[in-house]
SEVO-277485 format. One line per field, with one value per residue: residue number from 1; y, z, x of N, C-alpha, C in turn. Coordinates in steps of 0.001 Angstrom, whole numbers, m for minus. Each point is the difference from the previous one (the first is absolute). Example, Ala and Ser with C-alpha at 12.3 -4.5 7.8 and 13.67 -1.06 7.14 Angstrom:
nr	1, 2
nv	m5690, 1050
nw	7800, m720
nu	13190, m350
cav	1190, 1190
caw	0, 60
cau	m890, 820
cv	1200, 1090
cw	0, 730
cu	900, m770
This chain:
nr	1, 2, 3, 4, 5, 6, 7, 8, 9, 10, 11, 12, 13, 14, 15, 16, 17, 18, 19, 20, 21, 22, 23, 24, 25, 26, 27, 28, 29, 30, 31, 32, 33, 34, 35, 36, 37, 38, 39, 40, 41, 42, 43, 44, 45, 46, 47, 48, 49, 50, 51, 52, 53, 54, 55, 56, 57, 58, 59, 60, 61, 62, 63, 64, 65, 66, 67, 68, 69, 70, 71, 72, 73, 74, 75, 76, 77, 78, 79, 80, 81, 82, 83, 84, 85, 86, 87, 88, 89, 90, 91, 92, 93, 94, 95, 96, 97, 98, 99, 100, 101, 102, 103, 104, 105, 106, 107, 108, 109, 110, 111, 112, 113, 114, 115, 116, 117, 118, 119, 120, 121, 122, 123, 124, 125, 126, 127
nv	37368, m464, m308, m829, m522, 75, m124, m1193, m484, 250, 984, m197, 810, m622, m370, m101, m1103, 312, 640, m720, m1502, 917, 74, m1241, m14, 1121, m448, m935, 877, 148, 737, 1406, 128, m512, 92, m1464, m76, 364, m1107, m423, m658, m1013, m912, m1241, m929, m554, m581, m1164, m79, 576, m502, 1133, 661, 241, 709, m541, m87, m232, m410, 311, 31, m977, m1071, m115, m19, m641, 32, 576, 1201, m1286, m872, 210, 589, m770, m1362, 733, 56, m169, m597, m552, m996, m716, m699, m755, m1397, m236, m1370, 623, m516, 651, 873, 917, m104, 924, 675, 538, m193, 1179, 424, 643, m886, m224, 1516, 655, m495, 402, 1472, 288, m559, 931, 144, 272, 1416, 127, 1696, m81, 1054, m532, 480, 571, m1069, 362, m1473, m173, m862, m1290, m637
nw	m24176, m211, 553, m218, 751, m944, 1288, m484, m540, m950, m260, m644, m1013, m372, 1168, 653, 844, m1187, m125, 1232, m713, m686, 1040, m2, m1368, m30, 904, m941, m407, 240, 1611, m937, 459, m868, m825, m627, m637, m1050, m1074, 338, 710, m212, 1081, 12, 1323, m468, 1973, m340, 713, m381, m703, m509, m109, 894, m677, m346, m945, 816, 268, m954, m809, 841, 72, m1166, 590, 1287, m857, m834, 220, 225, m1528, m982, m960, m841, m844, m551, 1403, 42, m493, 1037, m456, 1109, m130, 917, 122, 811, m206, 1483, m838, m1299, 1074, m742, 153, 342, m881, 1451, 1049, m66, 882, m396, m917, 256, 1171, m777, m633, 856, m481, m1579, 164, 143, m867, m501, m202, m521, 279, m549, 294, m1098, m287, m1517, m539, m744, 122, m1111, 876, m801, 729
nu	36418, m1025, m171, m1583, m311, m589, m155, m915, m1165, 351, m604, m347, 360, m543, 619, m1428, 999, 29, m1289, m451, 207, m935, m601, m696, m453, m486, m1037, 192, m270, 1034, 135, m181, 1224, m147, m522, 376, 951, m980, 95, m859, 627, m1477, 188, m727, m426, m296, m261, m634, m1286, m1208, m168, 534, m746, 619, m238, 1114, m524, m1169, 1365, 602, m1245, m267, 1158, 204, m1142, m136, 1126, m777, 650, 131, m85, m1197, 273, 21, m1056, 402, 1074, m824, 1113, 338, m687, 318, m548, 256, m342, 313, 212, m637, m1297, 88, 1143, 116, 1274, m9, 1126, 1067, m527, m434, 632, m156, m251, 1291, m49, m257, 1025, 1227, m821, m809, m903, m520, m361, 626, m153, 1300, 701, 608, 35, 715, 1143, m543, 618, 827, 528, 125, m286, 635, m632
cav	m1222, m277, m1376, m477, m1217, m395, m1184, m402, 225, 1440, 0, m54, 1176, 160, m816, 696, 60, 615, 1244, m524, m315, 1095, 333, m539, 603, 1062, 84, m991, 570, 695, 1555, m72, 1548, m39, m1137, m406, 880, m1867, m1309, m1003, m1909, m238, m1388, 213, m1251, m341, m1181, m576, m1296, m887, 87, 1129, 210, 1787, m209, 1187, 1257, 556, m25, 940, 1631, 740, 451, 1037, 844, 158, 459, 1349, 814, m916, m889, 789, 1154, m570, m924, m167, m60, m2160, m1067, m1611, m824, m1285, m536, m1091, m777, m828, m1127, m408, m1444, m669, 1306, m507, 250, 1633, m121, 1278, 346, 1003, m25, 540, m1299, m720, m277, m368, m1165, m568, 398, 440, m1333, 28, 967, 1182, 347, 487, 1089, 601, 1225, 915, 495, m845, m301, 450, m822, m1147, m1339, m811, m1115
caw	m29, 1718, 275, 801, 106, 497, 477, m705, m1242, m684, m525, m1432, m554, 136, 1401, 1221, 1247, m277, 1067, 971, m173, 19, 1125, 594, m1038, 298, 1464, m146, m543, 1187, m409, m963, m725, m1713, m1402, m1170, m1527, m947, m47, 855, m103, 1054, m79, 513, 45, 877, m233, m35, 767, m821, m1439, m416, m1496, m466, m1445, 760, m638, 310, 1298, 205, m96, 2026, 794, m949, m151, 1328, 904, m752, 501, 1052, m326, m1146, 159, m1066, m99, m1406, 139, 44, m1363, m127, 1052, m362, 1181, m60, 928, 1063, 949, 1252, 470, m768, m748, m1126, 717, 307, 234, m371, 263, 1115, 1328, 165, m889, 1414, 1222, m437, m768, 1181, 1753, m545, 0, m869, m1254, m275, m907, 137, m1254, m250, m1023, m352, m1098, m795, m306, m814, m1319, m483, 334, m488, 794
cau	m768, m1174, m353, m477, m1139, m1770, m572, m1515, m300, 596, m1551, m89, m536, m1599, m561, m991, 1003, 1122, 878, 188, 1154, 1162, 171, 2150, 1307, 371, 339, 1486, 1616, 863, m174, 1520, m49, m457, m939, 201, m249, 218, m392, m246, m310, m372, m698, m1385, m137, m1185, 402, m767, 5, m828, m232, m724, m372, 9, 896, 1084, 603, m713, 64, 1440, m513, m669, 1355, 849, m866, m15, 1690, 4, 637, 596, 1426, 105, m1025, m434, 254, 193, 1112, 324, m56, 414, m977, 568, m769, m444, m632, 400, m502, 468, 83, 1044, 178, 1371, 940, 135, 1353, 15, m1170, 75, m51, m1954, m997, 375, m1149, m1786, m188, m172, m708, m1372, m130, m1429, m39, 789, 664, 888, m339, 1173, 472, 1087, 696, 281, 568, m84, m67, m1370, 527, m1181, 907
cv	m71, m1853, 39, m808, m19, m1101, 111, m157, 597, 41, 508, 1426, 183, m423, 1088, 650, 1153, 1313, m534, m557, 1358, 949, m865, m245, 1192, m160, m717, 762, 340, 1406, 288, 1856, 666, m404, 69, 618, m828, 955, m1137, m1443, m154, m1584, m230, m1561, m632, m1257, m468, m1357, m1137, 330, 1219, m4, 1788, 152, 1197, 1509, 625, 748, 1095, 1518, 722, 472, 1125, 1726, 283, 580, 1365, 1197, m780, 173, 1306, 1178, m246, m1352, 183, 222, m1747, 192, m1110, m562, m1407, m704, m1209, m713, m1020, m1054, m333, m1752, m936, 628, m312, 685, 1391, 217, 1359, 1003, 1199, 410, 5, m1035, m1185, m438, m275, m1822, m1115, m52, m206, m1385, m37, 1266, 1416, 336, 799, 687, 944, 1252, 802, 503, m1266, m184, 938, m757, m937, m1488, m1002, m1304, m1324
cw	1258, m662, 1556, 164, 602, m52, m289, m1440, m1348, m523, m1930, m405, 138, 1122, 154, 759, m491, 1031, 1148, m548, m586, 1220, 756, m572, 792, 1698, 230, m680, 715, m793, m439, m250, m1011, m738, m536, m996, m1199, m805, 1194, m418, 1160, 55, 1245, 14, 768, 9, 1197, 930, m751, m1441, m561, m1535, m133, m1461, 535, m1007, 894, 1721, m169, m230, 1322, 142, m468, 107, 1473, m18, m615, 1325, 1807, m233, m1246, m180, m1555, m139, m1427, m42, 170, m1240, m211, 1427, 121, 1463, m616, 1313, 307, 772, 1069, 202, m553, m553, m872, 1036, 125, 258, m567, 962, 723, 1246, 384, m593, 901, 496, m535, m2, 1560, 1254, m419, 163, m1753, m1448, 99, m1098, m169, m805, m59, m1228, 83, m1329, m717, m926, m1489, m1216, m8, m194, m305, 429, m587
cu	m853, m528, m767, m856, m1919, m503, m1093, 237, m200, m1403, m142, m274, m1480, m728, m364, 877, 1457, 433, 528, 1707, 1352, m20, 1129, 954, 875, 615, 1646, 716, 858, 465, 1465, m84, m86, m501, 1272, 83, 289, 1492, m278, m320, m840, m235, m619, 841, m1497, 300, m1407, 223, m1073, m458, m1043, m385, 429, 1371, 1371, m421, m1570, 407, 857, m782, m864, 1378, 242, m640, 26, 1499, m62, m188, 380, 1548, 778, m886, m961, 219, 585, 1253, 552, 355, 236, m764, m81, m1517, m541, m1011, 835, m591, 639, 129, 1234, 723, 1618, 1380, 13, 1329, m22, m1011, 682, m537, m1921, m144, 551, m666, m1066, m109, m131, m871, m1174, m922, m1070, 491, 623, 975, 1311, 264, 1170, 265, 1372, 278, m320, 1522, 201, 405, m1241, 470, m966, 926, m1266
C-alpha cells in the first residue's frame, strides 16, 4: 500500500494545466522499492476549501495516469476506484482517518488531495 498527499488543486482530464498538476502528482509520491502489482484499489479524496465545479470522475484519470511506472507499472492494473469531493467548510465527520489524511486534515489550510493505492479486495461488496 503507498498513500499520499498533494497539496493544490486537482486539475481535470482535459485542463491546459494537466501536465504541470501531474508533475506534483508524481513529485508527492513517496519513494518505494517496487511498483505495485494489481489487482489494485485506488481512491482519490479531494477535499476542498471553496466551491468547485471540477466533476470527480474527471479528476481521478491525470492521477491515475501521473502514478504509472511511480506507484504501478500499468493503469489497467486498478480495478476498483473510489474518489470523491470533500467540503472543508462544511465538512461531514472523517472517522477512521489514517495517519497521512490526519496531518493533512490538521496542518493543510487550503485544497488538497489524498491518494491511496493498495491491494484490491477480492470480494464484491454492496453496502
Amino acid at each position: 500500500m503507498i498513500e499520499f498527499v498533494v497539496v493544490g488543486t486537482p486539475r481535470a482530464h482535459r485542463a491546459n494545466s494537466r501536465p504541470l498538476w501531474q508533475a506534483k502528482v508524481q513529485a508527492a509520491v513517496p519513494e518505494q522499492d517496487q511498483l505495485l502489482d494489481g489487482p489494485l484499489c485506488l481512491r482519490i479524496d479531494f477535499f476542498f476549501s471553496e466551491a468547485t465545479d471540477l466533476d470527480t470522475d474527471n479528476i481521478i484519470k491525470p492521477i491515475q495516469d501521473a502514478l504509472e511506472d511511480l506507484v504501478y507499472e500499468d493503469d489497467k492494473t486498478i480495478v476498483d476506484v473510489c474518489a470523491r469531493k470533500v467540503d472543508r467548510v462544511n465538512p461531514p465527520p472523517v472517522i477512521g482517518a489514517p495517519v497521512t489524511l490526519a496531518r493533512a486534515l490538521s496542518s493543510t489550510t487550503g485544497d488538497f488531495v489524498y491518494v491511496r493505492v493498495a491491494e484490491a479486495r477480492p470480494e464484491v461488496t454492496f453496502s
